[in-house]
Each structure stands twice: as C-alpha cells, then as structure tokens.
C-alpha positions as CSV (number, residue, x, y, z in Angstrom):
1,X,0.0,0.0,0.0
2,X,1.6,3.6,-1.2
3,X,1.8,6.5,1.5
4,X,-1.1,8.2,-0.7
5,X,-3.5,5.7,0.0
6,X,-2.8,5.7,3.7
7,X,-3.3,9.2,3.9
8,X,-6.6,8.9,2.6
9,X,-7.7,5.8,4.6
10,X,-6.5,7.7,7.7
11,X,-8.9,11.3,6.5
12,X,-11.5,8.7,5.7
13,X,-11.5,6.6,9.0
14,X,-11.7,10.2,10.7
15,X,-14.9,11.0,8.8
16,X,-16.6,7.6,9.9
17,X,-16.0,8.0,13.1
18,X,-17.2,11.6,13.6
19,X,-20.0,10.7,11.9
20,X,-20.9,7.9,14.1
21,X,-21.2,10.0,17.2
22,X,-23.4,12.3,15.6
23,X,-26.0,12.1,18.2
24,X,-23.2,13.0,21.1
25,X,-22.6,16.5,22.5
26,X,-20.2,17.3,19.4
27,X,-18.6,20.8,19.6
28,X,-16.1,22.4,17.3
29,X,-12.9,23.9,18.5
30,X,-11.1,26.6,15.9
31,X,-7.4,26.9,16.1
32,X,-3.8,29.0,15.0
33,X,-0.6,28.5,17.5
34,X,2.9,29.1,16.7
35,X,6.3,27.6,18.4
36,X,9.6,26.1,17.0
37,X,10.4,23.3,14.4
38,X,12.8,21.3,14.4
39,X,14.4,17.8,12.3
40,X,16.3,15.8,14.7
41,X,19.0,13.5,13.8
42,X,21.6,16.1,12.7
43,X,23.4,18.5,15.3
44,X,23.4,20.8,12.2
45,X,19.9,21.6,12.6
46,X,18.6,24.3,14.5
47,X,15.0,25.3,15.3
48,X,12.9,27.8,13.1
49,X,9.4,29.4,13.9
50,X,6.7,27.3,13.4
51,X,3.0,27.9,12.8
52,X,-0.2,25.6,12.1
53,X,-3.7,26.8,12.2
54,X,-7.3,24.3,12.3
55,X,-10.0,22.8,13.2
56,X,-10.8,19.9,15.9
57,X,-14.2,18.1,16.9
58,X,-14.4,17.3,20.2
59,X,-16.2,13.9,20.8
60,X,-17.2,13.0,23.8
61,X,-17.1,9.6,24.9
62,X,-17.7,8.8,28.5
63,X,-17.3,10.6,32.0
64,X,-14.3,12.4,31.7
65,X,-13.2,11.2,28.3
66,X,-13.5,12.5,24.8
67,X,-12.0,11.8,21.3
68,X,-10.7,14.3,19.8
69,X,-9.8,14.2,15.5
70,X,-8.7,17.3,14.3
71,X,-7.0,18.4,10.8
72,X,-4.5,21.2,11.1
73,X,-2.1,23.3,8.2
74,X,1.4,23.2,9.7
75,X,4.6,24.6,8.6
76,X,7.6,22.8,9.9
77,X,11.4,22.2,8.7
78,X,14.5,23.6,10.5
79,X,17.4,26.1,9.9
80,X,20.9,25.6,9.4
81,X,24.2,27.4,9.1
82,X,26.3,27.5,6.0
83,X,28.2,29.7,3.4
84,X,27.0,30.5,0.3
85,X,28.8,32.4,-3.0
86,X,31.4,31.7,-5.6
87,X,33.2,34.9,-6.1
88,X,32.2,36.0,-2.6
89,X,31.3,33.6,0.2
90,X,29.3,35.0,3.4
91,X,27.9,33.2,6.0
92,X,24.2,32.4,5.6
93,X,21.4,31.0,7.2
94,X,19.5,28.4,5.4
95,X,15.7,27.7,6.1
96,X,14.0,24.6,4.8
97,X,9.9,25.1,5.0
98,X,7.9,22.0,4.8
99,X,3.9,22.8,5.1
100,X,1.5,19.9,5.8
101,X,-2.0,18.8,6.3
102,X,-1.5,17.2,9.6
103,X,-4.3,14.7,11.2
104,X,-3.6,13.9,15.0
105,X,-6.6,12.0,16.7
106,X,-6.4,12.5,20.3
107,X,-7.8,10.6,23.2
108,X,-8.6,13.3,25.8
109,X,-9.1,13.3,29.2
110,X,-11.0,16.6,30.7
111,X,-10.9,17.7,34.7
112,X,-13.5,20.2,35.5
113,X,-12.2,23.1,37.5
114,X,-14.8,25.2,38.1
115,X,-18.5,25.6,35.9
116,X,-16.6,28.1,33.4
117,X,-13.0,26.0,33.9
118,X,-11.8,22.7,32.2
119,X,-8.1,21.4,32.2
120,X,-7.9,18.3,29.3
121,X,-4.4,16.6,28.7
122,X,-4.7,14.8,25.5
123,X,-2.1,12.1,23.0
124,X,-2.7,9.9,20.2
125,X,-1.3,9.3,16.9
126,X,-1.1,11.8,13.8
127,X,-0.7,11.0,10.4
128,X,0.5,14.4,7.9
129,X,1.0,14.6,4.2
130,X,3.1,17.0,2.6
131,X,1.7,19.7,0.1
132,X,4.6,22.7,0.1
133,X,8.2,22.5,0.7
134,X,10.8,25.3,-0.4
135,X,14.6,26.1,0.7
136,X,15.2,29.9,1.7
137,X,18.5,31.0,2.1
138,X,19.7,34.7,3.7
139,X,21.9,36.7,5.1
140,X,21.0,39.7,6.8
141,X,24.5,41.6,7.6
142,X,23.7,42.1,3.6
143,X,20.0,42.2,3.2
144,X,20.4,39.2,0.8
145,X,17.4,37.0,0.9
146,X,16.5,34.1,-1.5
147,X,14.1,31.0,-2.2
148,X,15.8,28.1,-4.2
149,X,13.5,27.1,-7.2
150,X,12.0,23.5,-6.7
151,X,9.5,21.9,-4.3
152,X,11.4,19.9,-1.7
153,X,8.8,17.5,-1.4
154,X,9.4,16.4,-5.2
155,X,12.6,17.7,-6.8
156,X,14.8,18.1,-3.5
157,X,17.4,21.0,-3.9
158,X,20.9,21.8,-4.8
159,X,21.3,24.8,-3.5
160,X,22.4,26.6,-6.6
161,X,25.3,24.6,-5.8
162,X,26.6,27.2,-4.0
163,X,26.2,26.2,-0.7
164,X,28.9,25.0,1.2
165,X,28.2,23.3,5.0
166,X,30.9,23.4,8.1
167,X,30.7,20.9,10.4
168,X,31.7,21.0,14.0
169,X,34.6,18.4,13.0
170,X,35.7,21.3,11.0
171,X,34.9,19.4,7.2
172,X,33.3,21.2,4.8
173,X,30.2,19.7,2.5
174,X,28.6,20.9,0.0
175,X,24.9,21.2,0.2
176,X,22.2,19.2,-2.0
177,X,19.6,17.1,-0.4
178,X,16.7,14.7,-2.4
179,X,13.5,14.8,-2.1
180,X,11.4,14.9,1.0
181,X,8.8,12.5,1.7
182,X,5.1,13.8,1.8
183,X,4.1,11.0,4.4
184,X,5.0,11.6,7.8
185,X,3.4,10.3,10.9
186,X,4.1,9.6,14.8
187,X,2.8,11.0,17.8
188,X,1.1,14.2,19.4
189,X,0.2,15.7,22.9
190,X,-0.3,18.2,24.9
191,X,-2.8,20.2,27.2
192,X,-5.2,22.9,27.2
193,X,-6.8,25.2,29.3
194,X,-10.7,26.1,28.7
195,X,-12.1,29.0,30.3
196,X,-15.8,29.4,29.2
197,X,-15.4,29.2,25.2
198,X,-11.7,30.0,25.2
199,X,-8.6,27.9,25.0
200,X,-4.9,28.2,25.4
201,X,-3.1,25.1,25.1
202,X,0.4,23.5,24.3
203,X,0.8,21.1,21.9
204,X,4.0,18.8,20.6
205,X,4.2,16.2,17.4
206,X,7.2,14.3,17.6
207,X,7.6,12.2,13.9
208,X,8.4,8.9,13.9
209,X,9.2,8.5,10.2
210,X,12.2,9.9,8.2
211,X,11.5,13.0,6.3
212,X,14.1,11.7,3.5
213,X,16.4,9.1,2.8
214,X,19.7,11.9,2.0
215,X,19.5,15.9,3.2
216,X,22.6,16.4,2.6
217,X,23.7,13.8,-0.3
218,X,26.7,12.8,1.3
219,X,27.2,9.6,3.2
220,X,29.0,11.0,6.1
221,X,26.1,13.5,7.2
222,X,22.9,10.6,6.3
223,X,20.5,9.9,9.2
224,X,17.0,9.4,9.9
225,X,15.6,13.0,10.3
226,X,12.3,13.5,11.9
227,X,9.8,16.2,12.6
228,X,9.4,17.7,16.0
229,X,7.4,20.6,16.7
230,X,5.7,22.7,19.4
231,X,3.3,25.0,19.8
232,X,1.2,27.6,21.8
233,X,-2.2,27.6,20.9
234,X,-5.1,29.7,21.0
235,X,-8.7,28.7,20.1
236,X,-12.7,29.0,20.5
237,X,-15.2,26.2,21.2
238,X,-18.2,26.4,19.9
C-alpha cells in the first residue's frame, strides 16, 4: 500500500467516526498557534518558527473522556548554518519550510475546575502529508534573501550549488539534499486550558518516520531526520 492511499484511509476513518457519534454532544474547536520546528538526527539543525492553524471536533465519549480528530495546516522544517557564493562567500542562514495537512486524533481526558473551567491533557497518533516544501537561504549583515527554485517534497534542492556546510569536526560539505517524503506520521500531545469558550493550550508532534532518505547527499552527514514541533495555541469552542 503507497503513502497516498494511507493518507486517505486515515482522512476517511476520521470522517466515519465523527460521523458515528453524531448524536453525542459534538462541539467544534477553531485553532492557530505558533512555536519552534525542528528535524532531529543532525546536530546541524537548528530550530525555526513554526506555525499551524485548524479545526478539531471534540467527541465526547464517557465521563471524563472525549476523542478528539482534528485536521490542522502546519509549517515545519528547520534552519541551518552554512556559506554560500562563488566569487564571494558570506555566512548564511538556510531555512527549509515544509507545510503539511496534519491529522492527530487524540484521546482526551477533561478535569472540570470550576462551571466556566476545564483542564484536558490529551495524546494519540497523527498522520500528515506534505503539500509545500521550499529552501530559503539569507543573510542579513547584507540584506540578501532568496528562495531556491523546486518543491522539496518532489525535486529536493541543490542549493544553486553554491552552498557550502561546516561541520563541528571542521569538514566542509557541499549542500544538496533529495527529495522529501510527503508522508509523515508519529505521535502528538499536549494540554489545554478552557475557560468558558476559550482555550490556550500547548501542543507537541514528535515524527516517527524519516523526512528523506539523503539531506545532505553525502554519506557521512545521512541519518533518519524526523519532525518535532511545538506550539502555543489559541482557540474557540463552539
């Protein structure tokens, strides 16, 4: 079975269920949060500002417990330090941006503080698919700013070839990486706070999959890079 077909297996599963529990006290929560990205595997890779904005249906089940599916936009990726120029090489900070239609589906467990005041924690599995990726490079010291042509999710990117990469050994790499994978999954948690229709929450995805199979095309800087991400989050509940 292909990663596309999961993805829609796991969006279609979602819409069963919510629509088996029609006749429960369904509300709607809106969302946008933002927070810090990260790919782990590499020390290379630093944390960039993350954002992801959506919906989830809160389902409750029993007593204190609820389901929770929910379908968010997030950007994630990370930033990393390199040099970048033929003629003339400056020091550069390079962004890789990967956007995705994310599908976590918590199991929530709510504590009612007061009649106006709810604390849930909440964790289950997500599933995400990749739509947008692009590479950014800049450095500010010379208000030089640019986006690499190619979508990282198909084509990869080679950096104009112009990118060079210092380690902490002290070796130097030139920059190219394949193509990212558009199926990623793993888990996701976090808590809110609900205080009458409002809600402030924190929430972390940490992927289990690898985002590619080469960043960096070079043997010596391969590993399995995942996703992690958190955020703060505000919402409404309907």
């Amino acid at each position: 079975m292909n990663s596309r077909k999961l993805f829609f297996m796991w969006m279609a599963f979602i819409g069963m269920m919510t629509i088996s529990t029609a006749q429960a006290q369904v509300s709607l929560q809106v969302r946008a949060g933002a927070g810090i990205s990260k790919l782990q595997g590499l020390s290379l890779m630093e944390n960039r500002l993350s954002y992801k904005l959506g919906l989830t249906v809160n389902i409750p089940v029993s007593g204190h417990w609820a389901v929770q599916p929910a379908l968010y936009y997030v950007q994630k990726g990370s930033n990393f330090k390199g040099e970048y120029g033929r003629e003339m090489i400056v020091p550069v900070t390079l962004d890789n941006r990967l956007s995705y239609f994310e599908l976590p589906v918590y199991g929530a467990f709510k504590l009612d503080l007061s009649d106006e005041m709810q604390l849930t924690f909440k964790a289950g599995p997500y599933v995400a698919w990749g739509v947008v990726g692009k590479a950014h490079v800049s450095a500010d010291d010379m208000d030089f700013h640019r986006t690499f042509v190619g979508e990282l999710f198909t084509d990869g990117c080679d950096y104009d070839g112009l990118t060079m990469l210092n380690t902490k050994s002290g070796t130097t790499y030139v920059a190219g990486s394949k193509a990212y994978k558009n199926l990623d999954a793993g888990v996701a948690f976090g808590a809110d706070f609900r205080y009458q229709h409002y809600l402030v929450g924190v929430d972390c995805s940490w992927g289990l999959l690898p985002v590619t199979d080469g960043l960096f095309n070079n043997v010596a800087l391969k590993g399995d890079l995942t996703n992690l991400a958190i955020h703060l989050t505000l919402g409404y509940q309907f």
